[in-house]
N, C-alpha and C positions, 0 to 999 in steps of 0.2 A: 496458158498452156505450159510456159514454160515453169513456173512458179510448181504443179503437179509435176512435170518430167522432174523436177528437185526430190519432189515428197516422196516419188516413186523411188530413185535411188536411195534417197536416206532408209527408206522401208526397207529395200535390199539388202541395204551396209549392214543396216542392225539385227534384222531379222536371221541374217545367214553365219555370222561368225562361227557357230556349233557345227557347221556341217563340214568342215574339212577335220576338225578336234580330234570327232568320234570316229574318225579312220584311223586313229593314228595309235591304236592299244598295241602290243607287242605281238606281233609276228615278223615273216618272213618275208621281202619283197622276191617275186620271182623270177629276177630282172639281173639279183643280186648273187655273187656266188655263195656257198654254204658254209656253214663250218665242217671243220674237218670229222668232228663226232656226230655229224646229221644222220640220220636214221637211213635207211634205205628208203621209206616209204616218202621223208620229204626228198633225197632226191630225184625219184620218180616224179613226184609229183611238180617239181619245180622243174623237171626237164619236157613234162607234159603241156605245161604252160605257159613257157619260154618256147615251145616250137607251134603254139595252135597259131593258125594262118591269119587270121587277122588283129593282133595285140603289137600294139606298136605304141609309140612314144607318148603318145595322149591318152594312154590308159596306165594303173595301177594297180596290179596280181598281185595278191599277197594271199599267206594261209598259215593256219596252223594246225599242227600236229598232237592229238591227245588220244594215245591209244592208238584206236582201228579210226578214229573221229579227226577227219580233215574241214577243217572249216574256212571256207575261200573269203577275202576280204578285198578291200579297195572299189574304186569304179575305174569306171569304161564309158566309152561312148558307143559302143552298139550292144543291144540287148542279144544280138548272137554269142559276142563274147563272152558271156554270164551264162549261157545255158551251155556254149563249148567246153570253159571250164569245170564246168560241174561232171558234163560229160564223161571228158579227161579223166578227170580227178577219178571218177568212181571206177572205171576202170582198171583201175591201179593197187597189183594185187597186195593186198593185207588192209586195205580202206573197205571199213562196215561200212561207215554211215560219210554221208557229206552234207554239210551245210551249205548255203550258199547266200555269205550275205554281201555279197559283191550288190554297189548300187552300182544304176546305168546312169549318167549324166544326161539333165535335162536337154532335148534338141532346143539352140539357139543359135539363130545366125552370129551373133553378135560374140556367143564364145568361141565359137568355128573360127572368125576373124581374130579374136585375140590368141586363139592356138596358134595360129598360121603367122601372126606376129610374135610373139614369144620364140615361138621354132627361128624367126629369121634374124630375130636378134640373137640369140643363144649363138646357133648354129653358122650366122654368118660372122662370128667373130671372130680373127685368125685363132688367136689362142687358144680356141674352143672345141672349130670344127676341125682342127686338124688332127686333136688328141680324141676326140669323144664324136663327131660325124661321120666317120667311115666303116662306123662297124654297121651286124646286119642289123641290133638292135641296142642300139645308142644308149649309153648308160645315163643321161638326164631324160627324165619325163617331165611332162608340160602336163599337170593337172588343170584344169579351168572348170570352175564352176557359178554361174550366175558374176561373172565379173575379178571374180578372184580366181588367182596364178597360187599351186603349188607344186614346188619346185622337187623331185622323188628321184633318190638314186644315188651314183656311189663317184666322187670324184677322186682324182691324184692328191690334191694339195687345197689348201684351205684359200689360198689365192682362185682358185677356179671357182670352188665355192662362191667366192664372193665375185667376180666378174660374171657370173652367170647367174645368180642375185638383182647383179647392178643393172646388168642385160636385162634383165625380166622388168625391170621397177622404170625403164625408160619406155615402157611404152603406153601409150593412149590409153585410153577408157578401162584401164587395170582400177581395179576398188584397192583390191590389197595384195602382195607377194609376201607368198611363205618359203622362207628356203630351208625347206629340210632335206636338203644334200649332206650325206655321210660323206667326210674325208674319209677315206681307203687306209691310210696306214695308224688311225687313232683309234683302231679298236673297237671303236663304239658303232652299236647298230640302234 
């Protein structure tokens, strides 16, 4: 038995590496502020999506803007949040069409537990929750999919970066941590 609960995860490890990759083409997290030359339509739409009622820290809103053509990206863990956004989004006037290739995260107890760990080590760090815990929508998200942690969103300084990294990568039954946290003052998205 235990010899298969091995095989099983090696299947996991191997088989999943591509599925956090292909999130990651260039848009817009909605989590994130704009730039100063952003269109009206994405800040509509990034203000539509940063307020729908259930998107919080273990989901991923991103989009992009082409023309009248908004196309939502990232996952989430409830399939409301994917048809909300799409909602949203269309509503928003000068958007023709909307895409919606937002995945929903597979239901597992076992990610639900490594959410809830991830958040308490992140969040229970002083250095961490003081600067990035008290807002209404915390600027680190806790991606979890099938055992892997990626780490989405915008920090201070390359130090937090990396202590919320190191937070991530001390906890149990994690397969692998990605930390793609944007430092804030490097320019780079």
């Amino acid at each position: 038995m235990r010899k298969f609960s091995v095989v099983c995860a090696v299947c996991c490890f191997c088989l999943v590496p591509a599925a956090f990759s292909a999130q990651k083409d260039k848009h817009e997290d909605a989590f994130t502020p704009g730039r100063s030359d952003e269109s009206r339509i994405a800040r509509e739409v990034r203000h539509q999506l940063v307020t729908l009622p259930y998107y919080g820290i273990f989901d991923d809103l991103g989009f992009r803007v082409d023309d009248g053509t908004v196309t939502l990206v990232g996952q989430v863990t409830r399939p409301t949040l994917k048809s909300d956004a799409e909602n949203v989004t269309k509503r928003v006037e000068g958007v023709n069409r909307v895409v919606n290739d937002i995945e929903v995260l597979p239901l597992s107890s076992m990610d639900d537990q490594i959410r809830m760990a991830v958040y308490r080590a992140i969040y229970g760090d002083p250095a961490l929750s003081t600067r990035y815990g008290y807002r209404a929508l915390p600027s680190i998200h806790i991606i979890v999919k099938n055992g892997r942690v990626r780490l989405e969103g915008v920090v201070a300084n390359e130090a937090d970066k990396n202590i919320a990294g190191i937070r991530a990568n001390s906890v149990p039954n994690v397969f692998a941590v990605e930390n793609a946290l944007v430092v804030e003052n490097n320019g780079k998205k």
